[in-house]
C-alpha positions in Angstrom: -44.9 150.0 -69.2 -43.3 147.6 -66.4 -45.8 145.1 -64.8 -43.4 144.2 -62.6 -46.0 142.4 -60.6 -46.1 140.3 -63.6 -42.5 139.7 -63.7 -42.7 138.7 -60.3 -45.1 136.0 -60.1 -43.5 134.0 -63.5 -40.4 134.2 -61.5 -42.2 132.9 -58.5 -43.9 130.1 -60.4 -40.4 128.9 -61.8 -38.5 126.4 -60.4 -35.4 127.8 -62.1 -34.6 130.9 -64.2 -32.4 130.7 -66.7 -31.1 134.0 -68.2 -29.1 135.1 -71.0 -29.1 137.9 -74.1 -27.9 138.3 -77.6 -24.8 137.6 -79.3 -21.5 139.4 -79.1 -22.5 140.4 -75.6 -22.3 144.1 -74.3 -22.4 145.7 -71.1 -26.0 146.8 -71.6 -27.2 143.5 -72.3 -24.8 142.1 -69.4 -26.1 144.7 -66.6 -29.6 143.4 -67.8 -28.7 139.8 -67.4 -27.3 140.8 -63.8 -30.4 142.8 -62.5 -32.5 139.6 -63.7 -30.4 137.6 -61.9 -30.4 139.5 -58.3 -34.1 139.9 -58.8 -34.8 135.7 -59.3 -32.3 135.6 -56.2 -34.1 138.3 -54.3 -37.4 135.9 -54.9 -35.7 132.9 -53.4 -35.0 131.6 -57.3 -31.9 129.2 -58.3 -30.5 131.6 -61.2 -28.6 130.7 -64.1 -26.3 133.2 -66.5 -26.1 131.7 -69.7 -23.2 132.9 -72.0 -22.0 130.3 -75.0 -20.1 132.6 -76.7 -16.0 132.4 -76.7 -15.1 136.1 -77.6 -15.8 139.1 -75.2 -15.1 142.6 -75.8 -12.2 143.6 -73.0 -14.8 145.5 -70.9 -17.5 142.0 -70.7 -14.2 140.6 -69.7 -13.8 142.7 -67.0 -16.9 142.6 -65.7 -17.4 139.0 -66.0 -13.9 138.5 -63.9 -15.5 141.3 -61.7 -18.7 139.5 -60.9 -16.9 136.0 -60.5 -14.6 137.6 -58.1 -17.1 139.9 -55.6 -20.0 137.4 -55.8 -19.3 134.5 -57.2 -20.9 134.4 -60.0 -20.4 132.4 -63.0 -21.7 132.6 -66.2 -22.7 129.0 -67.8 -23.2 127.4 -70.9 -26.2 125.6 -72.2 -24.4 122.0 -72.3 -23.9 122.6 -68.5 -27.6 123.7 -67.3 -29.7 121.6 -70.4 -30.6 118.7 -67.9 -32.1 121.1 -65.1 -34.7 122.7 -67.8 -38.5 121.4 -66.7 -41.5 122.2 -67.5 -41.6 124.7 -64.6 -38.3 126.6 -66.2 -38.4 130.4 -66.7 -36.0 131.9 -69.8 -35.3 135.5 -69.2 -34.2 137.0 -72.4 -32.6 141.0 -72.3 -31.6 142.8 -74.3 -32.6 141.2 -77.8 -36.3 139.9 -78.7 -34.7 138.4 -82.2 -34.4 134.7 -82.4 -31.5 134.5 -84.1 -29.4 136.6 -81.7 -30.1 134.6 -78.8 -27.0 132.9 -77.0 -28.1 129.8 -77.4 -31.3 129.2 -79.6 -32.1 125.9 -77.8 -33.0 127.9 -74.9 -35.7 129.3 -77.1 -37.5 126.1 -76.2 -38.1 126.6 -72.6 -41.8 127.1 -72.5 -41.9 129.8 -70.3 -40.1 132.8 -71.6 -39.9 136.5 -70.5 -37.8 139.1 -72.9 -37.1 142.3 -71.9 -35.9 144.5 -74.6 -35.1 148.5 -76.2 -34.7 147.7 -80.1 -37.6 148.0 -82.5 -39.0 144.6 -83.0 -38.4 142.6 -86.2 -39.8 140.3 -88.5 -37.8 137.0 -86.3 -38.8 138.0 -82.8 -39.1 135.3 -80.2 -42.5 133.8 -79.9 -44.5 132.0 -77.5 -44.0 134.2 -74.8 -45.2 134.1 -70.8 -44.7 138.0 -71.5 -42.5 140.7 -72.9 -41.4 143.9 -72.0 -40.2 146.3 -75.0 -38.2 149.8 -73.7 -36.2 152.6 -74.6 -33.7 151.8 -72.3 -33.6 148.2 -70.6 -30.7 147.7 -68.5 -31.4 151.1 -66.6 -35.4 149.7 -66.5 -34.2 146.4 -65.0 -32.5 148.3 -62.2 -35.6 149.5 -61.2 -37.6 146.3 -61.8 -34.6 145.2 -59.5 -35.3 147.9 -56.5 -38.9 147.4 -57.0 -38.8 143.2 -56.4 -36.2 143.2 -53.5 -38.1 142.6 -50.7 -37.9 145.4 -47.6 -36.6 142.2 -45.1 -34.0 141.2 -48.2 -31.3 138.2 -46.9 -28.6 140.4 -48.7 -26.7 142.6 -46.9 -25.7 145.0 -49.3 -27.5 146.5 -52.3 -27.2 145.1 -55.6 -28.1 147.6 -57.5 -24.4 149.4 -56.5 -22.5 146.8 -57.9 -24.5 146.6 -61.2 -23.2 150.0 -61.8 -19.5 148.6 -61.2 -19.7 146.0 -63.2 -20.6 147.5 -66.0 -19.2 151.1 -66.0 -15.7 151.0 -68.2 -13.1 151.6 -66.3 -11.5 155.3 -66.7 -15.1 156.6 -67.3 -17.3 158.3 -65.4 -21.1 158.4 -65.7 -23.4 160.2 -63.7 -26.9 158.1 -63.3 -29.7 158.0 -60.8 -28.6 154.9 -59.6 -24.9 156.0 -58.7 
């Protein structure tokens, strides 16, 4: 179950939110990463993408040139952001709850972390946690944690949620979702 209220208010308390996933980076856990993004924006947070790894599959690469490109997003590492963690930090962890397939592990030692997540936990899973949120399927849950927090009165004149589906749908395929 989604508390999104929950989700909300650490966001809120945050001065930042920093947001990343696992290793060798899919478009699963990068439509996760996006939806946490547009929801820290849509609740007047700074937002940070954190991605330290070199190799991308072709279709991250894509989407990551897609995102820079439509709204200017870009995707840092944890030498560029390390001096703007506080106390009052929030990490947003999708798509992994496993310590070791974290980005960057020093993020692990922001106090206040969220993970969202659809694999069976493990014997390393993150600890320490503000709260986490385990699912079957988390980018498609974060899309509607995503139209649940943007407020009725949003400052963005489009919907997000429509370009998180072209970001990360392949090109030359065609998926029918609820979201489309």
């Amino acid at each position: 179950m989604i508390d999104s209220f929950k989700i909300e208010n650490l966001i809120h308390s945050c001065d930042e939110a920093f947001i990343t996933a696992h290793k060798n980076l899919d478009l699963d856990a990068l439509g996760s990463i996006l939806a946490m993004y547009y929801v820290s924006n849509n609740l007047g947070k700074n937002a940070h993408i954190i991605l330290d790894e070199e190799e991308l599959n072709s279709e991250v690469k894509r989407a990551i040139a897609s995102i820079k490109k439509v709204d200017n997003i870009i995707p840092e590492k944890y030498e560029d952001i390390e001096n703007k963690i506080t106390d009052k930090s929030l990490l947003i962890v999708t798509d992994t709850s496993k310590k070791c397939r974290v980005q960057n592990e020093k993020l692990l030692n922001i106090n206040n972390k969220i993970v969202i997540d659809h694999h069976v936990e493990s014997d390393d899973i993150i600890d320490n946690l503000s709260t986490t949120i385990l699912d079957l399927i988390s980018c498609t849950i974060l899309i509607k944690v995503l139209q649940i927090t943007t407020p009725k009165n949003s400052k963005f004149l489009y919907d997000p949620t429509k370009n998180i589906n072209k970001y990360i749908i392949p090109k030359n395929r065609i998926y029918k979702t609820e979201f489309s």
